[in-house]
CHARMM internal coordinates of N, CA and C (Angstrom, degrees):
IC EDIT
DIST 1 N 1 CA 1.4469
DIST 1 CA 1 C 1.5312
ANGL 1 N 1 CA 1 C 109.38
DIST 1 C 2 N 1.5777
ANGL 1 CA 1 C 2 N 102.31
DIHE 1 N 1 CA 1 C 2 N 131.06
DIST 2 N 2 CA 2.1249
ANGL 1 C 2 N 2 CA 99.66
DIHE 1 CA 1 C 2 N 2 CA 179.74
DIST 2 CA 2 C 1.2271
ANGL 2 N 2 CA 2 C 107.76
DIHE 1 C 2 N 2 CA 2 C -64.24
DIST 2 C 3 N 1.5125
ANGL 2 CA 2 C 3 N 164.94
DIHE 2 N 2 CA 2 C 3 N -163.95
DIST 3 N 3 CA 0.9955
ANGL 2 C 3 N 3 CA 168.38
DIHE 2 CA 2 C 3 N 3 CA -36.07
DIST 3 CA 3 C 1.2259
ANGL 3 N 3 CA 3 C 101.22
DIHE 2 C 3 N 3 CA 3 C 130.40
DIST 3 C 4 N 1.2015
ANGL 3 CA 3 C 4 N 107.72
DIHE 3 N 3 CA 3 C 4 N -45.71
DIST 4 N 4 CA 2.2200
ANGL 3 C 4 N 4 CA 107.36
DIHE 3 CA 3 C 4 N 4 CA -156.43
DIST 4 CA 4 C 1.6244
ANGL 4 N 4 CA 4 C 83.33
DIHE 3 C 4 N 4 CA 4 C -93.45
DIST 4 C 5 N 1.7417
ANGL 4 CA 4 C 5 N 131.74
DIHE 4 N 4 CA 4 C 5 N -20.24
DIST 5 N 5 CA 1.2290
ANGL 4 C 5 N 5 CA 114.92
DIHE 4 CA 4 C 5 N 5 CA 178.76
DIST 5 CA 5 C 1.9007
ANGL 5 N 5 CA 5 C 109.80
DIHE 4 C 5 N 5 CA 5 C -89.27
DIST 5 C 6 N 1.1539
ANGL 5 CA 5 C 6 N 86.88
DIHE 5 N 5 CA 5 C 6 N -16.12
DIST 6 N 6 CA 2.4353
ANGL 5 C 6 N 6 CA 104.18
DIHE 5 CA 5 C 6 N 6 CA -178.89
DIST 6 CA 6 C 1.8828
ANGL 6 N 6 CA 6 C 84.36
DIHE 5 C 6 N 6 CA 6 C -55.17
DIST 6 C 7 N 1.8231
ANGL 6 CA 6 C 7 N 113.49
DIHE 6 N 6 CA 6 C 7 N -74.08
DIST 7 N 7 CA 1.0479
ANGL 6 C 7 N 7 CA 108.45
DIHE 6 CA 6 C 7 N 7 CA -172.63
DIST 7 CA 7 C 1.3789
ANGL 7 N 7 CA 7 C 142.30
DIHE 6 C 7 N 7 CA 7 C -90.40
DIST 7 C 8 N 1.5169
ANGL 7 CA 7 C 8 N 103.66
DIHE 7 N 7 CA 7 C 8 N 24.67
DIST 8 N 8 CA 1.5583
ANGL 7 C 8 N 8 CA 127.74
DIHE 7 CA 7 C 8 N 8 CA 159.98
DIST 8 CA 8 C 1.9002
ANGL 8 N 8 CA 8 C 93.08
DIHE 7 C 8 N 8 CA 8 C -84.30
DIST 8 C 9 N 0.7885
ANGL 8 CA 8 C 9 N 139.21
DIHE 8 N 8 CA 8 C 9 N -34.51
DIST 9 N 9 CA 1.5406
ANGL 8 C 9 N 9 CA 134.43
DIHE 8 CA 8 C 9 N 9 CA -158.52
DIST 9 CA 9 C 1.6769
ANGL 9 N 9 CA 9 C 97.91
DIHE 8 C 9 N 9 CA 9 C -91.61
DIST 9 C 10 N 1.1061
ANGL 9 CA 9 C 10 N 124.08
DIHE 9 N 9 CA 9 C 10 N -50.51
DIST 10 N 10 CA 1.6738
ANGL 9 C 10 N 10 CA 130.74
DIHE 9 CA 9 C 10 N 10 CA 168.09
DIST 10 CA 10 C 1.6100
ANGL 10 N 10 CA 10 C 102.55
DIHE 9 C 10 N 10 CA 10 C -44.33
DIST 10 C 11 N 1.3556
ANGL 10 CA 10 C 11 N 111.93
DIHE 10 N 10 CA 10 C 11 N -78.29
DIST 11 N 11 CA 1.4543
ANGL 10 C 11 N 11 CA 113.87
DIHE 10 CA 10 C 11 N 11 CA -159.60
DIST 11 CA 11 C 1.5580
ANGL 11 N 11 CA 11 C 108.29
DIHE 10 C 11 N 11 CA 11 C -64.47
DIST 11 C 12 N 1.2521
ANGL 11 CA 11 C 12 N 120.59
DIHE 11 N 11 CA 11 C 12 N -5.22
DIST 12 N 12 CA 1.2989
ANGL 11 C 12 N 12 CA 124.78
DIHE 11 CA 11 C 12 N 12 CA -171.60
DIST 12 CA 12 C 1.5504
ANGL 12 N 12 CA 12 C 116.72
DIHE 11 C 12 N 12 CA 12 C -98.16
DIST 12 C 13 N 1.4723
ANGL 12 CA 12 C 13 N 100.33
DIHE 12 N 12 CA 12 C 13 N -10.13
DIST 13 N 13 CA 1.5372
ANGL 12 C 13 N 13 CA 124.86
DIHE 12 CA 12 C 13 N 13 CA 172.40
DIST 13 CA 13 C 1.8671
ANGL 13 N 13 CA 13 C 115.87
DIHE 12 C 13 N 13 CA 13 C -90.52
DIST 13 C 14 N 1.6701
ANGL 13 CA 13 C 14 N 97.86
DIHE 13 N 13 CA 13 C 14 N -22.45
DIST 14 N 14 CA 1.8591
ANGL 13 C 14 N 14 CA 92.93
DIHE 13 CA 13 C 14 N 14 CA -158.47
DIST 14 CA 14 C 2.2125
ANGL 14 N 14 CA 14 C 86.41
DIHE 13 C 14 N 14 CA 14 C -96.80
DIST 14 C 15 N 0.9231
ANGL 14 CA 14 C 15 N 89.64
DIHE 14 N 14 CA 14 C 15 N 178.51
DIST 15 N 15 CA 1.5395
ANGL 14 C 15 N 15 CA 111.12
DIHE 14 CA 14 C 15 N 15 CA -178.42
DIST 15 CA 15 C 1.6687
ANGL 15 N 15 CA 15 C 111.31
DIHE 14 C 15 N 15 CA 15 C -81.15
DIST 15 C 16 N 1.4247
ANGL 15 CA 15 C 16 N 100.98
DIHE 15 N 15 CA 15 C 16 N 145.22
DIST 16 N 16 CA 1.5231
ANGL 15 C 16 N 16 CA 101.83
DIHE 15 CA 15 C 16 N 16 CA -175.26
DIST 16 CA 16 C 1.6502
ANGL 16 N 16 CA 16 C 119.34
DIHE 15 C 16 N 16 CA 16 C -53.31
DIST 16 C 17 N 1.0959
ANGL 16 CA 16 C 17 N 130.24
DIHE 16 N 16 CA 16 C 17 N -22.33
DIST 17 N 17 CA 1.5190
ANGL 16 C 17 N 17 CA 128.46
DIHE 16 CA 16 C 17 N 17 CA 163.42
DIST 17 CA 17 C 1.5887
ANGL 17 N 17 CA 17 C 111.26
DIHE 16 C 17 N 17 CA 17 C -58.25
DIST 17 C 18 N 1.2905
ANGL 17 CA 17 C 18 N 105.93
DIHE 17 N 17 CA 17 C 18 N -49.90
DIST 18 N 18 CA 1.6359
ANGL 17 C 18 N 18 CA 121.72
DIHE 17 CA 17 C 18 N 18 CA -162.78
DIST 18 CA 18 C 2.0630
ANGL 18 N 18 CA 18 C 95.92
DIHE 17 C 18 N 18 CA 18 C -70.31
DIST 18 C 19 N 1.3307
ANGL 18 CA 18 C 19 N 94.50
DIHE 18 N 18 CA 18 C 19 N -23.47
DIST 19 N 19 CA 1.9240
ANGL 18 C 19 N 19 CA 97.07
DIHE 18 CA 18 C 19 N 19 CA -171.33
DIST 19 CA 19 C 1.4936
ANGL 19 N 19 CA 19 C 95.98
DIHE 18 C 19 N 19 CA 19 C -80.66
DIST 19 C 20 N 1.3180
ANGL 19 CA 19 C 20 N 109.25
DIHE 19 N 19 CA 19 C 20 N -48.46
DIST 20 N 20 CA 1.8624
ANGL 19 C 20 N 20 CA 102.85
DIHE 19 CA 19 C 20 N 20 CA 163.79
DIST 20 CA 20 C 1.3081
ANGL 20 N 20 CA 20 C 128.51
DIHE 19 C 20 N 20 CA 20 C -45.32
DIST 20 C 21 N 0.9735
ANGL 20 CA 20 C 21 N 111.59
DIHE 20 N 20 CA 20 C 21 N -7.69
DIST 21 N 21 CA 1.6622
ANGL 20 C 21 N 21 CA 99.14
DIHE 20 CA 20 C 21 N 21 CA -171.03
DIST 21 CA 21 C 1.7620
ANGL 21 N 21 CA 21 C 95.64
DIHE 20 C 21 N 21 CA 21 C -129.21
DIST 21 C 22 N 0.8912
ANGL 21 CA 21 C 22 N 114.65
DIHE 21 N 21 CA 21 C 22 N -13.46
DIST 22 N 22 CA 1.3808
ANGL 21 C 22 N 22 CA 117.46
DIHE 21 CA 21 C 22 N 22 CA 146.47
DIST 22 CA 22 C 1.5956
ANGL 22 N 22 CA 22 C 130.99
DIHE 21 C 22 N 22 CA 22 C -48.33
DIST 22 C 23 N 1.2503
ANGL 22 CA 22 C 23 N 97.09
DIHE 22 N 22 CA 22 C 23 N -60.79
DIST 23 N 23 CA 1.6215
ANGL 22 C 23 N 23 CA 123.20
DIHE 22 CA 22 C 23 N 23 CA 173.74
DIST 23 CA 23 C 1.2968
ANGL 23 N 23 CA 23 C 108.42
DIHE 22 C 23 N 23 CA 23 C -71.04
DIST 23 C 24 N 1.7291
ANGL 23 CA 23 C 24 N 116.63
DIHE 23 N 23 CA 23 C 24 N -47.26
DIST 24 N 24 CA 1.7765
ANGL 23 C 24 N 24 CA 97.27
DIHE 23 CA 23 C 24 N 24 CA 179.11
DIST 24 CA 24 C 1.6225
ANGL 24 N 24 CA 24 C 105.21
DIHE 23 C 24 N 24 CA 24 C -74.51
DIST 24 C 25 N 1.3130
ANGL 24 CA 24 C 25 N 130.99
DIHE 24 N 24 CA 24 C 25 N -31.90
DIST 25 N 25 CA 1.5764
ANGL 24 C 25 N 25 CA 118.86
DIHE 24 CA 24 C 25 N 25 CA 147.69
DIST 25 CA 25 C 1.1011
ANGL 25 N 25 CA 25 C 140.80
DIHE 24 C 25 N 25 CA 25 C -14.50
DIST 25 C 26 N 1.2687
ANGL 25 CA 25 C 26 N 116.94
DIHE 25 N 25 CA 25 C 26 N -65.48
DIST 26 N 26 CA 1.4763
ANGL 25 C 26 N 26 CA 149.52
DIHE 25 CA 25 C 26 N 26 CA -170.85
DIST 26 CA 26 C 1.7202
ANGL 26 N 26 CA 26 C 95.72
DIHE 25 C 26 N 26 CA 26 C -55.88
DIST 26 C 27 N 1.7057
ANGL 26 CA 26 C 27 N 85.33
DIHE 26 N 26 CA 26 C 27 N -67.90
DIST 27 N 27 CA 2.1779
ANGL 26 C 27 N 27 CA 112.67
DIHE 26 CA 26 C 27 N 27 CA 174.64
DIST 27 CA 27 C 1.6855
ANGL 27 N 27 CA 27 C 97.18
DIHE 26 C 27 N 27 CA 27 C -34.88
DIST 27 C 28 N 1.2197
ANGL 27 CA 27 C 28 N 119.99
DIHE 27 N 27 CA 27 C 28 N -55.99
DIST 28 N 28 CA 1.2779
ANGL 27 C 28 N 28 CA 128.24
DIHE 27 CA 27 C 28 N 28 CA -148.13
DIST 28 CA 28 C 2.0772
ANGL 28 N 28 CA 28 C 100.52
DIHE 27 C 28 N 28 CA 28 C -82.46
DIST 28 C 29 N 0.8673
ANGL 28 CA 28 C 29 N 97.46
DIHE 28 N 28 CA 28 C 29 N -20.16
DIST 29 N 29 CA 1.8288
ANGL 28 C 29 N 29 CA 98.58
DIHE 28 CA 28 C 29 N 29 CA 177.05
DIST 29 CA 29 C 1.3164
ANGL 29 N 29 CA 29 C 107.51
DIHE 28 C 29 N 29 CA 29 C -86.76
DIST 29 C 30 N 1.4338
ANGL 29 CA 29 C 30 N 117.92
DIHE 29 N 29 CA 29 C 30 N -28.11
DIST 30 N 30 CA 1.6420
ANGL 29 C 30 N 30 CA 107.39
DIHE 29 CA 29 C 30 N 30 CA -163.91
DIST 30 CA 30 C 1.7188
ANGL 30 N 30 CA 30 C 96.11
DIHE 29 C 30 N 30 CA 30 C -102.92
DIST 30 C 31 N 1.1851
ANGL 30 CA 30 C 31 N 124.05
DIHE 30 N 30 CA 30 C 31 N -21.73
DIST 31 N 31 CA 1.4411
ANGL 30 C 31 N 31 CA 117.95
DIHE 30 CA 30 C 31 N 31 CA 156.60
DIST 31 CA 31 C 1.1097
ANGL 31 N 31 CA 31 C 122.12
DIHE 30 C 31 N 31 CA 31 C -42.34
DIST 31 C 32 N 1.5431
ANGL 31 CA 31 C 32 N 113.93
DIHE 31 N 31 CA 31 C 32 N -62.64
DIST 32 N 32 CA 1.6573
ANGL 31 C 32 N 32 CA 130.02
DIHE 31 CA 31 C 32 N 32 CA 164.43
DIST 32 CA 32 C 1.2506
ANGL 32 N 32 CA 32 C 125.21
DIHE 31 C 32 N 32 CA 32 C -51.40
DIST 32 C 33 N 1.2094
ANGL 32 CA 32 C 33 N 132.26
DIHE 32 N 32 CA 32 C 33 N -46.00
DIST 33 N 33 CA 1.4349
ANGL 32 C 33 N 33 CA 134.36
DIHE 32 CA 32 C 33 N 33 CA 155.05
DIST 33 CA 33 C 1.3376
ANGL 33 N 33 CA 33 C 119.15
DIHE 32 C 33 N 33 CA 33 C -49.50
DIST 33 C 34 N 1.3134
ANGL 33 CA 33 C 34 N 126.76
DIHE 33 N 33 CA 33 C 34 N -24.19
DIST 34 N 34 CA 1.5120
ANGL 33 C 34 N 34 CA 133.40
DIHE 33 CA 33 C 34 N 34 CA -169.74
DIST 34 CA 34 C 1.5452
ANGL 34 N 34 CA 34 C 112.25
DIHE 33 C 34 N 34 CA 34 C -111.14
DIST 34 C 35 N 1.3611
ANGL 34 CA 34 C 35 N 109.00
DIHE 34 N 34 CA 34 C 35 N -2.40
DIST 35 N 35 CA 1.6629
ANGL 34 C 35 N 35 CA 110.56
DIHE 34 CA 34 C 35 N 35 CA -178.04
DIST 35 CA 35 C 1.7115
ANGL 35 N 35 CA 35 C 109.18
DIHE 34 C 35 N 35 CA 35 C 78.33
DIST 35 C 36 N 0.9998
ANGL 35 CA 35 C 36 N 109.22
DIHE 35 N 35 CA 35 C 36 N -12.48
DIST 36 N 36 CA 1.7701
ANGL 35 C 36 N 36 CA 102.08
DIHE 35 CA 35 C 36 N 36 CA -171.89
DIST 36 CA 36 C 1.8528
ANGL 36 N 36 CA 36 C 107.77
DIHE 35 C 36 N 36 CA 36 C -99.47
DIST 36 C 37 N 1.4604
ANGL 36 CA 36 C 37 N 116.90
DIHE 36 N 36 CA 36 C 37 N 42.71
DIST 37 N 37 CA 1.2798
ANGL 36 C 37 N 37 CA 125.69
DIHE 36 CA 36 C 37 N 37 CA -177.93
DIST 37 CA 37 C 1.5456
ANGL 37 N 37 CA 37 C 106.85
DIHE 36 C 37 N 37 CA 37 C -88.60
DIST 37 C 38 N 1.2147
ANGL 37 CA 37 C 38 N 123.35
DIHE 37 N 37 CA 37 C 38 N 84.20
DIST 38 N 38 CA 1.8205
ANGL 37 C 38 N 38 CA 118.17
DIHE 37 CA 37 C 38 N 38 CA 167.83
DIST 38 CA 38 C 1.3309
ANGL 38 N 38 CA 38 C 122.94
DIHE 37 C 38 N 38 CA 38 C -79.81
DIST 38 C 39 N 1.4989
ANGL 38 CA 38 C 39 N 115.58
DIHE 38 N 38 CA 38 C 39 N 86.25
DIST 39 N 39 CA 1.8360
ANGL 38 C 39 N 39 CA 108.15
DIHE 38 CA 38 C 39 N 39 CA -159.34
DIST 39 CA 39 C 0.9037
ANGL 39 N 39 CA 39 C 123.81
DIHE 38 C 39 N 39 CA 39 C -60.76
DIST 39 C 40 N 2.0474
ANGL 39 CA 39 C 40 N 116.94
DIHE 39 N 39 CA 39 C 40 N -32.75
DIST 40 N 40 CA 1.0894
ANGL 39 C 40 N 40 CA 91.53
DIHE 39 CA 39 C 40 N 40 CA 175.91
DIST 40 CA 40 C 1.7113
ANGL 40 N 40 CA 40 C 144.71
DIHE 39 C 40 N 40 CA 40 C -83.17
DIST 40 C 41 N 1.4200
ANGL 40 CA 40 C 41 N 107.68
DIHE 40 N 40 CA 40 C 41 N -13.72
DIST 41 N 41 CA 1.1987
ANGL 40 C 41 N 41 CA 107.53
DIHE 40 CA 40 C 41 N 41 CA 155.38
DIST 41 CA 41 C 1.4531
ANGL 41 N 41 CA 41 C 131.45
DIHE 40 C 41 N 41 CA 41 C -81.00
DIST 41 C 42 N 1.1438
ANGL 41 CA 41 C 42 N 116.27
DIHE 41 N 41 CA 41 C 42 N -17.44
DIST 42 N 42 CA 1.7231
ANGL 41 C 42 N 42 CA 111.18
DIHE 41 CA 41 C 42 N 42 CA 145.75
DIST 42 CA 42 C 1.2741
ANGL 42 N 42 CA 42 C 130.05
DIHE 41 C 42 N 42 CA 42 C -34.57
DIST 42 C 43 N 1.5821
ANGL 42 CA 42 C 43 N 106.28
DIHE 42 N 42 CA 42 C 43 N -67.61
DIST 43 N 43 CA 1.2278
ANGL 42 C 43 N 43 CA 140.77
DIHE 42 CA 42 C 43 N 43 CA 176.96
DIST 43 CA 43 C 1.5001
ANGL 43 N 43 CA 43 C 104.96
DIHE 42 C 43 N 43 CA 43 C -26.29
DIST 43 C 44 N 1.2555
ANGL 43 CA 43 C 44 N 101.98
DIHE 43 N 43 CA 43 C 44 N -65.72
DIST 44 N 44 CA 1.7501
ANGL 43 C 44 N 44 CA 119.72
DIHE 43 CA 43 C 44 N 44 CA -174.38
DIST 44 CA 44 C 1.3907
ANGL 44 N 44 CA 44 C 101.73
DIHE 43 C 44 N 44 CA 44 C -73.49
DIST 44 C 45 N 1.1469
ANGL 44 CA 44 C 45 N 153.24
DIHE 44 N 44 CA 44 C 45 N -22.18
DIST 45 N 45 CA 1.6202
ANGL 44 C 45 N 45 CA 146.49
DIHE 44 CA 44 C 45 N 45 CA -177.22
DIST 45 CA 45 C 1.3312
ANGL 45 N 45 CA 45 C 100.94
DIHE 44 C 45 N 45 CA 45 C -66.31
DIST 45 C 46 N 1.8756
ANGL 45 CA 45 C 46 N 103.36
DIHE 45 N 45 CA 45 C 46 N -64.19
DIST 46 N 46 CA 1.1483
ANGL 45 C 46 N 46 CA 128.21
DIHE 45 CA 45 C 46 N 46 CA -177.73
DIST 46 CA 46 C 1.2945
ANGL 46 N 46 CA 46 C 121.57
DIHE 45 C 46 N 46 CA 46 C -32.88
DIST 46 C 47 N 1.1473
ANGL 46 CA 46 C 47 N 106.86
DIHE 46 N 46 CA 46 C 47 N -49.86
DIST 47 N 47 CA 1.9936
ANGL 46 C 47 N 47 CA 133.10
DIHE 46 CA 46 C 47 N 47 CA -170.43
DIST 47 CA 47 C 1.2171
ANGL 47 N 47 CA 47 C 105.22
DIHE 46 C 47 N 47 CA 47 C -76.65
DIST 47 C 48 N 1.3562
ANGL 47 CA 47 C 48 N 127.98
DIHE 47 N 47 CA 47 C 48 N -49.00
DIST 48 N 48 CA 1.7406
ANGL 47 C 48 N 48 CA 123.02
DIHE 47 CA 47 C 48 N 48 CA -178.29
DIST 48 CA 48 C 1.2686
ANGL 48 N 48 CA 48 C 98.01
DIHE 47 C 48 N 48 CA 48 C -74.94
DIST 48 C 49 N 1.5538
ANGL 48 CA 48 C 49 N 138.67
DIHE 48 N 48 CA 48 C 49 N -41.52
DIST 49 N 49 CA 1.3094
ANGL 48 C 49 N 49 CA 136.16
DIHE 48 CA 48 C 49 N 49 CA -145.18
DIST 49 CA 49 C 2.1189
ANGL 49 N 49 CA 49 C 88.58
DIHE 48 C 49 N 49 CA 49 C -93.45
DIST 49 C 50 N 0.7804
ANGL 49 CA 49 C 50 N 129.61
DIHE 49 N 49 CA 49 C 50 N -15.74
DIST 50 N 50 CA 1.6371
ANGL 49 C 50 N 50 CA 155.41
DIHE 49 CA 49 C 50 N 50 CA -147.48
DIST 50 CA 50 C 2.2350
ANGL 50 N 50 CA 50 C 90.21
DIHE 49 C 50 N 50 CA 50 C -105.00
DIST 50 C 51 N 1.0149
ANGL 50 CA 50 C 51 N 74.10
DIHE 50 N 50 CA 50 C 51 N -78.07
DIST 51 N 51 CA 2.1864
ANGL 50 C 51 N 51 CA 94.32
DIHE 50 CA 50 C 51 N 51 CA 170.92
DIST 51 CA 51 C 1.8528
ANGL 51 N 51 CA 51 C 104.96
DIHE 50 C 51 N 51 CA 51 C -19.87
DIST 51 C 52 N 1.9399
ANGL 51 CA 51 C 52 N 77.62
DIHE 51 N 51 CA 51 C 52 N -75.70
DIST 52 N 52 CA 1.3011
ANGL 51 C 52 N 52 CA 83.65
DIHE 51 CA 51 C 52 N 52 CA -153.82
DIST 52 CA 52 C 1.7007
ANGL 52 N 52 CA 52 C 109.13
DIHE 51 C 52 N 52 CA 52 C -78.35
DIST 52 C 53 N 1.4158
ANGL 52 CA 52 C 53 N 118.10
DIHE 52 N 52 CA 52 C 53 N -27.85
DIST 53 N 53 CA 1.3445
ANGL 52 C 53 N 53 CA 95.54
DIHE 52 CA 52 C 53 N 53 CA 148.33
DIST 53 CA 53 C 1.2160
ANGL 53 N 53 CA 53 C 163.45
DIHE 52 C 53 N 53 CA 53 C -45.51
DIST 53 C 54 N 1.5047
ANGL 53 CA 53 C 54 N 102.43
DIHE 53 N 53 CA 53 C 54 N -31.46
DIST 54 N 54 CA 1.4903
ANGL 53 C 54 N 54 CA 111.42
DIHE 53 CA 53 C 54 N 54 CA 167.60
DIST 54 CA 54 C 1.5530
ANGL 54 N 54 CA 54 C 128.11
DIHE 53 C 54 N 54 CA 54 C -83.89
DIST 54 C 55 N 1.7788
ANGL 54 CA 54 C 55 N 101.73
DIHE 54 N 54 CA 54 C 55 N -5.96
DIST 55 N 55 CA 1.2193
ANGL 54 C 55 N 55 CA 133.06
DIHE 54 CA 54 C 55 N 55 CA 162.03
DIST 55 CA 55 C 1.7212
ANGL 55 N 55 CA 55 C 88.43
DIHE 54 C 55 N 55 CA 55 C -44.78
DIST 55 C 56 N 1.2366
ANGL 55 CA 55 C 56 N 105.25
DIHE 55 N 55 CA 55 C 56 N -88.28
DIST 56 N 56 CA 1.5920
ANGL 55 C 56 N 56 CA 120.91
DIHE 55 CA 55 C 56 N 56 CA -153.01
DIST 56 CA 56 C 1.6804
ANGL 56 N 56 CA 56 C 107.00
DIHE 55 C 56 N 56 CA 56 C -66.33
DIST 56 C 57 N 0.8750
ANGL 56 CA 56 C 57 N 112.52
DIHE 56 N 56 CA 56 C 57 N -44.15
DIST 57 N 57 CA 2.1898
ANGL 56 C 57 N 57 CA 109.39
DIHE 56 CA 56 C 57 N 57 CA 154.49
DIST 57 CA 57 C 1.0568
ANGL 57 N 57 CA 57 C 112.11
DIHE 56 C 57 N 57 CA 57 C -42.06
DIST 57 C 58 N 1.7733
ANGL 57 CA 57 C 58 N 118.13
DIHE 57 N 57 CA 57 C 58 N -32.77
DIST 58 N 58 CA 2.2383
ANGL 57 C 58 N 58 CA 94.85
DIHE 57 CA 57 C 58 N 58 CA -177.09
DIST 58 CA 58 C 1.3234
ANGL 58 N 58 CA 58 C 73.14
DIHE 57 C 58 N 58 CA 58 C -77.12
DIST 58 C 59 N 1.4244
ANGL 58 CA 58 C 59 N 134.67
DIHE 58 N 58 CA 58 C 59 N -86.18
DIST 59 N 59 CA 1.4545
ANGL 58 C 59 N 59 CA 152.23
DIHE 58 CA 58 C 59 N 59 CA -132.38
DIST 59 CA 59 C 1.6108
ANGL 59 N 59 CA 59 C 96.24
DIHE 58 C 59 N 59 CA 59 C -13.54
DIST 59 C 60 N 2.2424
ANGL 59 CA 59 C 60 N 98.31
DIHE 59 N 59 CA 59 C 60 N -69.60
DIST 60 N 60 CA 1.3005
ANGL 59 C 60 N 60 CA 84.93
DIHE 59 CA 59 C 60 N 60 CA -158.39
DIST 60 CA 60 C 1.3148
ANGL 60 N 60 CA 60 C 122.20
DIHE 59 C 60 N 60 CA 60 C -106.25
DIST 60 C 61 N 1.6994
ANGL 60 CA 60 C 61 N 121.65
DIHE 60 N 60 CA 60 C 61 N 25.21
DIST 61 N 61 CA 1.5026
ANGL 60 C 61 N 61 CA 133.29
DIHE 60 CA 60 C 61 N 61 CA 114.50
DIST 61 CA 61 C 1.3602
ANGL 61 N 61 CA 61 C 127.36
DIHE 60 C 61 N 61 CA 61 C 1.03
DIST 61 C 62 N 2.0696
ANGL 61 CA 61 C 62 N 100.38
DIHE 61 N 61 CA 61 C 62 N -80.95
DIST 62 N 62 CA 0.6406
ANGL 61 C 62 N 62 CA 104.32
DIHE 61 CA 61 C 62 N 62 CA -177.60
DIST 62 CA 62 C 1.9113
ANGL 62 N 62 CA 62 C 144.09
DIHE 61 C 62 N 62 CA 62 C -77.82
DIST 62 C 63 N 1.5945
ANGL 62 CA 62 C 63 N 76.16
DIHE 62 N 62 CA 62 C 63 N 3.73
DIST 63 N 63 CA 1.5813
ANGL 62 C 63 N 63 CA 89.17
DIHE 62 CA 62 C 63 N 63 CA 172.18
DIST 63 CA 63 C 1.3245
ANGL 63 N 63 CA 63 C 112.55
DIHE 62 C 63 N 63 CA 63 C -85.07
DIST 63 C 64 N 1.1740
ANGL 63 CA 63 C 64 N 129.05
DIHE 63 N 63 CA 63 C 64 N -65.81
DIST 64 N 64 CA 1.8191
ANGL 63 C 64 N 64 CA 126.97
DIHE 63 CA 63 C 64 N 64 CA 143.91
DIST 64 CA 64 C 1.6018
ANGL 64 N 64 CA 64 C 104.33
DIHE 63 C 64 N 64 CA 64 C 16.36
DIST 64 C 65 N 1.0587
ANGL 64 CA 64 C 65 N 94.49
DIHE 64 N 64 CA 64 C 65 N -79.53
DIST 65 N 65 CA 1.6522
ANGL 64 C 65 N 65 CA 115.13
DIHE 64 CA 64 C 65 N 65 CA -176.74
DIST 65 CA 65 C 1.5628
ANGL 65 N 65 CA 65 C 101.06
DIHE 64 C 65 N 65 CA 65 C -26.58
END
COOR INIT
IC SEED 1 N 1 CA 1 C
IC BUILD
């Protein structure tokens, strides 16, 4: 299996919050590799979009529960 299909099979397993932060990850390496990384407005996308996701991971956690 190539690599880009290893971590198509992971992220395709975790929950839509957990795929966000994957992806702003992912976002966040090829910025850095490319010189065009502005943290601090990253930073802040990341963090509200980061918030309110993990908002909705306890929520429906805790319904599981």
């Amino acid at each position: 299996m190539s690599t880009q299909e290893l971590i198509n099979k992971e992220v395709e397993a975790l929950p839509e919050p957990l795929q966000r932060e994957v992806y702003d990850f992912a976002r966040f390496l090829r910025l850095k590799s490319t010189g065009e990384l502005q943290l601090g407005q990253e930073f802040e996308s990341w963090e509200a979009a980061s918030d309110q996701d993990w908002l909705k991971l306890e929520r429906n956690t805790a319904e599981v529960e």
